[in-house]
PAZAPA-4460 file (N, C-alpha, C; in steps of 0.05 Angstrom, whole numbers, plus 32768, in hexadecimal, padded with zeros to 4 digits):
% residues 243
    n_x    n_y    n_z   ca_x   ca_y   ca_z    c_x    c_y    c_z   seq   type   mol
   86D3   874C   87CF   86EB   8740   87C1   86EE   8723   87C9     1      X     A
   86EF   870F   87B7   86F6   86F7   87B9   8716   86EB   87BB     2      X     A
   871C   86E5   87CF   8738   86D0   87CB   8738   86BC   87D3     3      X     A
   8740   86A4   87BD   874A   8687   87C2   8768   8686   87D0     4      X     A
   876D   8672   87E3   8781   866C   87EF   8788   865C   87EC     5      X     A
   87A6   8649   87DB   87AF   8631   87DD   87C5   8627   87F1     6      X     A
   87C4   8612   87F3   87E0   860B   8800   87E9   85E7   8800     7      X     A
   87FC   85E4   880B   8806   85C9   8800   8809   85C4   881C     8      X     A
   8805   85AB   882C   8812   85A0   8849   8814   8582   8848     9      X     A
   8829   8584   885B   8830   8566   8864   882D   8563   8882    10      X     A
   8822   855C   8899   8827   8557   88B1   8827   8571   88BE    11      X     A
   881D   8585   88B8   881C   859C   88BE   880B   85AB   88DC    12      X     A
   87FE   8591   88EB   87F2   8591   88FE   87ED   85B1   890C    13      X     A
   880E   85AE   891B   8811   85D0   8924   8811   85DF   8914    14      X     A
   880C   85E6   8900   880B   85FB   88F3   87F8   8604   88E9    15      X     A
   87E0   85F0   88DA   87C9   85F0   88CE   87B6   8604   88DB    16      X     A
   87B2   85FD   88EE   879D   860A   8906   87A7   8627   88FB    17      X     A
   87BC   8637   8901   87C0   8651   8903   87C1   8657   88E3    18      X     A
   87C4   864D   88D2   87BF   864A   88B6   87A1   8654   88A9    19      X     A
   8793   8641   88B7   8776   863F   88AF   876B   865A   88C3    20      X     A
   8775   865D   88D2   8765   8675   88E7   8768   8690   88DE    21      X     A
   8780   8690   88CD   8792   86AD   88C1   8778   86B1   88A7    22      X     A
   8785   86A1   8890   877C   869B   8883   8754   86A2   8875    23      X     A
   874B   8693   8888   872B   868A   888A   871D   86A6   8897    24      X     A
   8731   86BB   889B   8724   86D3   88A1   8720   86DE   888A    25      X     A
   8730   86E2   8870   8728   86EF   8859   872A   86E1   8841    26      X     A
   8726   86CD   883F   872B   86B7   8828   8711   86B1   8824    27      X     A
   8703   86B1   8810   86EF   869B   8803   86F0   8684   8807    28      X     A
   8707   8674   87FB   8712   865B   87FF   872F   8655   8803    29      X     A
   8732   8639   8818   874B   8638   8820   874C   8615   8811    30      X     A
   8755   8615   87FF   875D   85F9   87F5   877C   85E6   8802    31      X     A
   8780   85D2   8812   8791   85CB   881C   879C   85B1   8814    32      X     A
   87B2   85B1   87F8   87BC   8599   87F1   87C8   8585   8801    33      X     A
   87C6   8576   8811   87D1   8562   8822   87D7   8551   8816    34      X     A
   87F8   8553   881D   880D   852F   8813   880B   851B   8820    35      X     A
   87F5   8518   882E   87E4   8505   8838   87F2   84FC   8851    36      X     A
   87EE   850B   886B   87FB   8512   887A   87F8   84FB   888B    37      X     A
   8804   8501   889E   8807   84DC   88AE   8802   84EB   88D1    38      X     A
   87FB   850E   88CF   87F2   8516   88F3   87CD   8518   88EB    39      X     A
   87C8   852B   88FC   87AE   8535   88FA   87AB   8553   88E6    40      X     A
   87BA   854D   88D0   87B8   8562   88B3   879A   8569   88B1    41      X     A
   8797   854E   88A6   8782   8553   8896   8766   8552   88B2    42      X     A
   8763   8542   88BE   875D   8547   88D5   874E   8564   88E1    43      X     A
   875A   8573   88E7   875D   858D   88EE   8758   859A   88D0    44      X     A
   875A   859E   88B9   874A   85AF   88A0   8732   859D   889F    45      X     A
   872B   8581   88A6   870F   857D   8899   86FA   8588   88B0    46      X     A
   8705   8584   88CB   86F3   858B   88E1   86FB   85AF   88E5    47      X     A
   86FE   85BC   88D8   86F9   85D6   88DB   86E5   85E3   88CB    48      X     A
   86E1   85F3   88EB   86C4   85FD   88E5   86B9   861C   88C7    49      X     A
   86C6   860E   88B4   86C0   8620   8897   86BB   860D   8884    50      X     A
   869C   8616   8873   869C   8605   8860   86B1   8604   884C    51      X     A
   86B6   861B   884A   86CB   861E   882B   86EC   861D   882C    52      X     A
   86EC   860C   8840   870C   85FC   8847   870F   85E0   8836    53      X     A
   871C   85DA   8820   871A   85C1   8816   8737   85B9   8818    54      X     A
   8735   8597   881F   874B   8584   8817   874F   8578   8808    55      X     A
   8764   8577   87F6   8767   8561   87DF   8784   8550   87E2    56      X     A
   8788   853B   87DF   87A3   8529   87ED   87B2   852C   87CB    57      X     A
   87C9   852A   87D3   87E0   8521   87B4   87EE   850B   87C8    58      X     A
   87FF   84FE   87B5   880F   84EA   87B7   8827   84F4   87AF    59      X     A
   8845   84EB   87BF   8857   84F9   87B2   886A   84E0   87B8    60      X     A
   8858   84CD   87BB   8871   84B2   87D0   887E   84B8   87E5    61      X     A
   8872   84C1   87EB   887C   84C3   8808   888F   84D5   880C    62      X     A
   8893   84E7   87FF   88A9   84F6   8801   88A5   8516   87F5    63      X     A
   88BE   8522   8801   88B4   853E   87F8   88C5   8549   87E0    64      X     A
   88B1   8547   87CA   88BF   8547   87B3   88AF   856B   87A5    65      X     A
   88BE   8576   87A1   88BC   859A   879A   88B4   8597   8785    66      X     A
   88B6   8581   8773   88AE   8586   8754   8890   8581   874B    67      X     A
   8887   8571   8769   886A   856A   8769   885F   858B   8776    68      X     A
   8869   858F   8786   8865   85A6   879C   8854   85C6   8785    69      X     A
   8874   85C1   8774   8877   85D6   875F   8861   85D8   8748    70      X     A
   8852   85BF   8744   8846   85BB   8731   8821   85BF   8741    71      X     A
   8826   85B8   875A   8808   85C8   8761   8808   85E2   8763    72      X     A
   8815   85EC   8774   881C   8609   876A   8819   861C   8751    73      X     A
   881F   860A   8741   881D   861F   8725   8806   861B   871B    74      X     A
   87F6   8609   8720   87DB   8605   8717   87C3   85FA   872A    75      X     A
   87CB   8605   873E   87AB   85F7   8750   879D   8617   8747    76      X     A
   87A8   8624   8746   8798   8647   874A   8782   8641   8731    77      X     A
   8787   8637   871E   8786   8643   86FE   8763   863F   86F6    78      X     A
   8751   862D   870C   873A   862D   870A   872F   8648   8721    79      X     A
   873B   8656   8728   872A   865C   873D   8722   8683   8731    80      X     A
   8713   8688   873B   86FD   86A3   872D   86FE   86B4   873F    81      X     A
   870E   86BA   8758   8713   86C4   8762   8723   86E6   875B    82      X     A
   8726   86F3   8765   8731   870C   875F   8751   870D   876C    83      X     A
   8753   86FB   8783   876F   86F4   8784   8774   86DD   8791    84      X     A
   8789   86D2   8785   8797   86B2   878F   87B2   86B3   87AE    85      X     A
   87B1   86A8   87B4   87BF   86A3   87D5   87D5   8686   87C6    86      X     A
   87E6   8681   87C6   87FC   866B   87C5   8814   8673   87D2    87      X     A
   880D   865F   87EF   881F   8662   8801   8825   8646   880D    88      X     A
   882D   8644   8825   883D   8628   882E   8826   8631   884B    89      X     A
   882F   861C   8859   8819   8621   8872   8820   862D   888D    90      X     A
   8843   8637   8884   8849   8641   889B   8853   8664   888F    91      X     A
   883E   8663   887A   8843   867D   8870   882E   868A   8874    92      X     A
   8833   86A0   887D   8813   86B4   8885   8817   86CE   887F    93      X     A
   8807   86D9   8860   8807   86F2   8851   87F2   8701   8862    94      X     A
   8809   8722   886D   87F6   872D   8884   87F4   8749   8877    95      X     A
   87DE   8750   8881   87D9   876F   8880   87BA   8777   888E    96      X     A
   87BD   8784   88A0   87AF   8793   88B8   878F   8795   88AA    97      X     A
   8796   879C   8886   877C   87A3   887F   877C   878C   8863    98      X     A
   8786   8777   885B   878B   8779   8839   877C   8779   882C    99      X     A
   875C   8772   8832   8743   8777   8821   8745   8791   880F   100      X     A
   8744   87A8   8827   8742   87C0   881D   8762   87C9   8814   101      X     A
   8777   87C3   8814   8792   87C8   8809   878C   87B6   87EC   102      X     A
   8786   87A6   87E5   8786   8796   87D0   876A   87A1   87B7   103      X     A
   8757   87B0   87C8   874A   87B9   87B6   8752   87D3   87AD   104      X     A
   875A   87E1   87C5   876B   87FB   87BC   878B   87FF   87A9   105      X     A
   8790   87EA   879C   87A9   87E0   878F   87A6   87D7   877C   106      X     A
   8797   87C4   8778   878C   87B2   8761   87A6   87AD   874F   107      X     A
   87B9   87A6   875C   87D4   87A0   8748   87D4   8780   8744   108      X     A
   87DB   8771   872B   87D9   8752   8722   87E3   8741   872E   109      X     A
   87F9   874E   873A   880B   873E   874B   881D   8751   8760   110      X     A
   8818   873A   8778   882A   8742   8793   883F   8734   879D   111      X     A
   884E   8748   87A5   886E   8734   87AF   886E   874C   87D2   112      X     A
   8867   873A   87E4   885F   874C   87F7   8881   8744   8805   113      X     A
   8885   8753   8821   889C   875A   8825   88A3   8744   8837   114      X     A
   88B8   8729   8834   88BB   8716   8845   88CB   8715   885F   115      X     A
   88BF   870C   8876   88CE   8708   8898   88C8   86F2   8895   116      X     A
   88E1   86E7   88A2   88E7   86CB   88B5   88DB   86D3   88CE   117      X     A
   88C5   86C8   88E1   88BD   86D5   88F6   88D3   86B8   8907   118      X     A
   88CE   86C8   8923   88D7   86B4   8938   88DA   86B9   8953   119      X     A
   88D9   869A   8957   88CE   86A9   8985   88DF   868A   8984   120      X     A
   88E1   8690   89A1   88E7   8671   89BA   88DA   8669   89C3   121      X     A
   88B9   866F   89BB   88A7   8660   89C4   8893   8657   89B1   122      X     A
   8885   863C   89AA   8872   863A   8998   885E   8644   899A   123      X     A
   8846   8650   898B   8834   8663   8992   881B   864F   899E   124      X     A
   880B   8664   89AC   87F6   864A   89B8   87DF   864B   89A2   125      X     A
   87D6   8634   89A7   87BB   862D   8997   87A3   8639   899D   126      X     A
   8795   863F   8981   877A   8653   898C   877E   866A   897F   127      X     A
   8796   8677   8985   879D   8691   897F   87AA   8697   8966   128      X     A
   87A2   86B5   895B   87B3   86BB   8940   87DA   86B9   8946   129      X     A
   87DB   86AC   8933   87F7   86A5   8934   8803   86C6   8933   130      X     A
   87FA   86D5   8920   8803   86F3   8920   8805   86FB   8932   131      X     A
   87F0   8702   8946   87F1   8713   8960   8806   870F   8976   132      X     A
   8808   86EA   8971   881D   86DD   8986   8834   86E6   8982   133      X     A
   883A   86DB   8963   885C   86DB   895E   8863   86F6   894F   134      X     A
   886F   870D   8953   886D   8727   8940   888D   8731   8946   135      X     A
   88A0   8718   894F   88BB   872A   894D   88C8   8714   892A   136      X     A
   88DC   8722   8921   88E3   870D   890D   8900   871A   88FD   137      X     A
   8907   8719   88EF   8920   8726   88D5   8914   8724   88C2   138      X     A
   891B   873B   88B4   8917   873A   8890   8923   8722   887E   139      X     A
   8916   8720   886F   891B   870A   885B   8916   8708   8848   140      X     A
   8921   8714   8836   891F   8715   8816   8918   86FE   8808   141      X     A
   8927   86EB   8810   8919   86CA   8809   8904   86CE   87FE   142      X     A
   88F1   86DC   8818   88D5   86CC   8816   88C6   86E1   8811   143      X     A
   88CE   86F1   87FF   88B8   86FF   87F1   88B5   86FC   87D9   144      X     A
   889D   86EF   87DB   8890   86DD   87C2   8880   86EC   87B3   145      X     A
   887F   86E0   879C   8865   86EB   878B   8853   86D4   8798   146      X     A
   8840   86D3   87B6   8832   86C3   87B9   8816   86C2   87BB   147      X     A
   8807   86DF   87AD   87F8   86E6   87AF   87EF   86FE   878C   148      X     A
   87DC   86F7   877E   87DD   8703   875C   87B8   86F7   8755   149      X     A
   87B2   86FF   8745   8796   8707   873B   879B   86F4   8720   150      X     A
   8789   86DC   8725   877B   86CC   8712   877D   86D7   86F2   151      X     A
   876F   86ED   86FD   875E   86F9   86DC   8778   8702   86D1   152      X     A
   8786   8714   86DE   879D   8714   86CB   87BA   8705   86C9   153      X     A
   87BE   86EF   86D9   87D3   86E3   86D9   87D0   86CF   86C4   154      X     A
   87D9   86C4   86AD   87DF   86AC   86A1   87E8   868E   86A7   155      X     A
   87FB   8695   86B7   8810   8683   86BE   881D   8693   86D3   156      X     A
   8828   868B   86F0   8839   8692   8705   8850   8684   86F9   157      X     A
   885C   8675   86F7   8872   8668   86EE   8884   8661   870B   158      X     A
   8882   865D   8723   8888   8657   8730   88A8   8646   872F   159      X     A
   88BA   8652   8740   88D5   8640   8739   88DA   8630   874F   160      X     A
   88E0   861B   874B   88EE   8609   8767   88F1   861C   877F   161      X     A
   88D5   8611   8798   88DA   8621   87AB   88C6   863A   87AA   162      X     A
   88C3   863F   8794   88A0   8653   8797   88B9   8673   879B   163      X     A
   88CE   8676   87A3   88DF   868A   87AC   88DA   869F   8791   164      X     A
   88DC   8688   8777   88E5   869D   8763   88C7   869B   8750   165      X     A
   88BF   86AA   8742   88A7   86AB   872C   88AC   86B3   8711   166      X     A
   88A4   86B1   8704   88A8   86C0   86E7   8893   86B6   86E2   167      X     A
   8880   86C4   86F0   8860   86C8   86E0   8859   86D7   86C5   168      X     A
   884E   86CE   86B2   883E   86D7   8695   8823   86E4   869C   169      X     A
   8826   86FA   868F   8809   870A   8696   87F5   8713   867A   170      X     A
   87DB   870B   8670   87CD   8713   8661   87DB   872D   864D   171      X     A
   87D5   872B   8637   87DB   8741   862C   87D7   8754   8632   172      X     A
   87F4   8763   8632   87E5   8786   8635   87EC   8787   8655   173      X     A
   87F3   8778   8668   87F9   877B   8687   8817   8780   868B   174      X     A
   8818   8786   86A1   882C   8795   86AD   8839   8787   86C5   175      X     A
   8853   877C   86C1   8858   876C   86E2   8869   877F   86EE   176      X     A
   8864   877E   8700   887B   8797   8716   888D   878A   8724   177      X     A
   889F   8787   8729   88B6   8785   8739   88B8   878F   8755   178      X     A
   88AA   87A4   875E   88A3   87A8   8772   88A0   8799   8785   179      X     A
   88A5   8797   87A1   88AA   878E   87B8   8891   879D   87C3   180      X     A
   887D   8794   87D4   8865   87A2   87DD   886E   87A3   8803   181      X     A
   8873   87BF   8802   887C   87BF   8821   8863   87BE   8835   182      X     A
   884E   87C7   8827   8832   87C0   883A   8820   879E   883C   183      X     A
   8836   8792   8833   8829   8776   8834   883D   8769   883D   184      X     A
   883E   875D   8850   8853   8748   8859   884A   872A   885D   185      X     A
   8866   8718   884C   8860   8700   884E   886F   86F1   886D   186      X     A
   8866   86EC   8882   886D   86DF   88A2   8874   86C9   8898   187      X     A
   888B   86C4   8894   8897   869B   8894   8898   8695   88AE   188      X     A
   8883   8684   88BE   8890   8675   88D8   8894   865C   88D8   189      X     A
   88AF   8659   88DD   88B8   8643   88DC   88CD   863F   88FB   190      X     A
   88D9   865E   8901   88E6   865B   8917   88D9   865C   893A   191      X     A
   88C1   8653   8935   88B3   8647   894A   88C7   863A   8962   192      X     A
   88DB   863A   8961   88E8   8633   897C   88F9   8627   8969   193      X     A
   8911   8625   8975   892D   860E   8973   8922   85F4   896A   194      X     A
   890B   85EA   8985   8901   85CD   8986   88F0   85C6   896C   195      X     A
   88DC   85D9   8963   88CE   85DA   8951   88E0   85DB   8934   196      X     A
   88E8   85EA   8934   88FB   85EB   891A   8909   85D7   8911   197      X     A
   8920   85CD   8926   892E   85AF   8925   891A   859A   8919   198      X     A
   8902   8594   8929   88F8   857F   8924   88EB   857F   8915   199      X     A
   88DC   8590   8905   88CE   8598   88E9   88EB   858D   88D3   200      X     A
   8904   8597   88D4   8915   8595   88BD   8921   8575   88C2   201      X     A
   8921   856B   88DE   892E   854C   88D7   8916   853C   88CC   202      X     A
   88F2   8540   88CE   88EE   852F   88CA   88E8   8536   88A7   203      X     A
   88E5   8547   88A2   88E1   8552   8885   88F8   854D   887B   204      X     A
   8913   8547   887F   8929   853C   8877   8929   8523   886B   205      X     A
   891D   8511   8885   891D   84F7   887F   8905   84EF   8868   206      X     A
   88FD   8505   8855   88E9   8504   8842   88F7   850D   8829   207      X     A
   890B   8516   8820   8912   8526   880C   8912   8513   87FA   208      X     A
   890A   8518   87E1   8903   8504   87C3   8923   8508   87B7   209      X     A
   8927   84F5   87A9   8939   84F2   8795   8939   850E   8781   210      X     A
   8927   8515   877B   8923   852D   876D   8930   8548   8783   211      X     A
   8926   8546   879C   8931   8561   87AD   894E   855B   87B1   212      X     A
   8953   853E   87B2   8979   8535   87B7   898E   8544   879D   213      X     A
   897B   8538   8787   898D   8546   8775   8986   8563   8769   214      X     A
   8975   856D   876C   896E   858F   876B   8984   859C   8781   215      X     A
   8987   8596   879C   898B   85A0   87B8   897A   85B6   87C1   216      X     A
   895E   85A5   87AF   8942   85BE   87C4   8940   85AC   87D7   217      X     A
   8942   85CB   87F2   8937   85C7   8811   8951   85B6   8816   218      X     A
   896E   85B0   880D   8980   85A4   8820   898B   85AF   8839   219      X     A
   8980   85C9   883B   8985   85DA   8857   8972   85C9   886D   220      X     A
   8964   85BF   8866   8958   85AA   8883   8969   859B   8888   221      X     A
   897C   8588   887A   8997   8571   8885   89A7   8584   8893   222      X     A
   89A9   859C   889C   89C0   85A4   88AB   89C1   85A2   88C1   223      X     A
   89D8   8590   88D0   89D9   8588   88EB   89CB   859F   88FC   224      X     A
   89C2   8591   8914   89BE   85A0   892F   89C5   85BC   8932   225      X     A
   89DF   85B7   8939   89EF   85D3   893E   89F3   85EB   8924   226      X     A
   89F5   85E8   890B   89EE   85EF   88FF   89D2   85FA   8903   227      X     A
   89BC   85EC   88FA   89A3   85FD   8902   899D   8607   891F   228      X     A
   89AE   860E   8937   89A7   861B   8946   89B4   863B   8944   229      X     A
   89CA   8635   893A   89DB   8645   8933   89CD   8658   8921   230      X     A
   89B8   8654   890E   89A1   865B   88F8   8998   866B   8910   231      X     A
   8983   865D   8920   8973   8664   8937   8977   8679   8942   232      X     A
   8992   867A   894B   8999   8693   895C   899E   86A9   894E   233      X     A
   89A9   86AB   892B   89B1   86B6   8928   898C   86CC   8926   234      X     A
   897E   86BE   891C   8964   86C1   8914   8958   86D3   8927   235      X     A
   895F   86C1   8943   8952   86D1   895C   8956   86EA   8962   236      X     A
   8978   86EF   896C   8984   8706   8970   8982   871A   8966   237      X     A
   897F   8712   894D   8973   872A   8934   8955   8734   8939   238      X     A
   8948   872C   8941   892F   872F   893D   8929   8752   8947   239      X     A
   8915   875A   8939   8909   8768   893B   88EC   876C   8942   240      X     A
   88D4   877C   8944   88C1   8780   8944   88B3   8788   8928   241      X     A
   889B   8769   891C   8894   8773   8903   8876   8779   88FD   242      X     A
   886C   876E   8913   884B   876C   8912   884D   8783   892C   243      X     A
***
């Protein structure tokens, strides 16, 4: 079984590594759109050791504008011959123990696997699967995406501001399910520590486009300090065991 993997980054340094490591275990190809990052992004995807990891840069002015975001998304997949497509963010990691063999045993057009916020007090170390490290987290409906659907029968994903919502078009004669896939889970990490979190949202703040100001996509990054610790804890306390 073949799967292409896309994704979109900006400065994504810490994250990439455990991205490409998840990832480059069952993927064909990992394509990595870079907003032309200003750490060692691109860096770290050209010097990793897989041929079939590619970079391609966009321009967005310097800023993080969702409408550019939204528009690779709905169409980087649409060349690829693959049997299934991956469109995710880089701190998103679609898990399952087996999904080669769950995905051939299913063969459904489209997946909306089951979303956690994962989270620890410590950032994970490098080298290692981010999975194994970080496995406590809360449920999160948010983030169960349609982020994962089959070429051959999808038309159009239709992706809405934020990738959250879809109204994908399917070939004549297909069937979309509504279904929530409890054997696939999508891992959002983002709550990598207090320290990590804060400083991911002030500097991605000081990037928001005129387009995200007046949409109010991603204005949950401007929330003061205390505010987002207040997030933090609530995130923590909660946590459970998910991996």
């Amino acid at each position: 079984m073949n799967i292409d993997c896309y994704t979109v980054a900006y400065n994504e340094e810490k994250m990439i590594g455990f991205f490409l490591e998840h990832y480059s275990k069952f993927c064909r190809n990992i394509t990595v759109f870079d907003n032309y990052s200003t750490d060692s992004t691109a860096d770290i995807v050209n010097q990793y050791n897989n041929k079939n990891i590619f970079i391609e840069q966009f321009d967005s002015g310097n800023t993080i504008n969702d409408s550019i975001y939204l528009q690779i998304k709905n169409n980087c997949w649409k060349n690829s011959d693959a049997d299934y497509v991956i469109i995710v963010d880089c701190d998103e990691i679609l898990y399952h123990p087996n999904i080669i063999s769950f995905l051939e045993s299913t063969k459904r057009p489209i997946y909306k696997p089951y979303g956690f916020d994962m989270v620890s007090d410590i950032f994970p170390e490098k080298g290692k699967s981010i999975v194994e490290q970080i496995t406590e987290g809360v449920i999160s409906p948010l983030y169960s995406k349609m982020c994962i659907f089959s070429p051959i029968h999808v038309r159009e994903i239709n992706y809405q501001l934020g990738c959250h919502v879809a109204w994908p078009s399917l070939h004549q004669g297909e069937y979309i399910s509504s279904h929530v896939d409890d054997d696939l889970k999508l891992l959002h990490y983002k709550n990598l520590s207090f320290e990590y979190r804060f400083n991911r949202h002030e500097n991605y703040g000081k990037r928001l486009s005129d387009f995200n100001l007046a949409t109010r996509s991603g204005m949950h990054i401007l929330n003061d300090k205390e505010v987002q610790y207040s997030e933090f804890l609530t995130f923590y306390n909660n946590r459970s065991k998910i991996i």
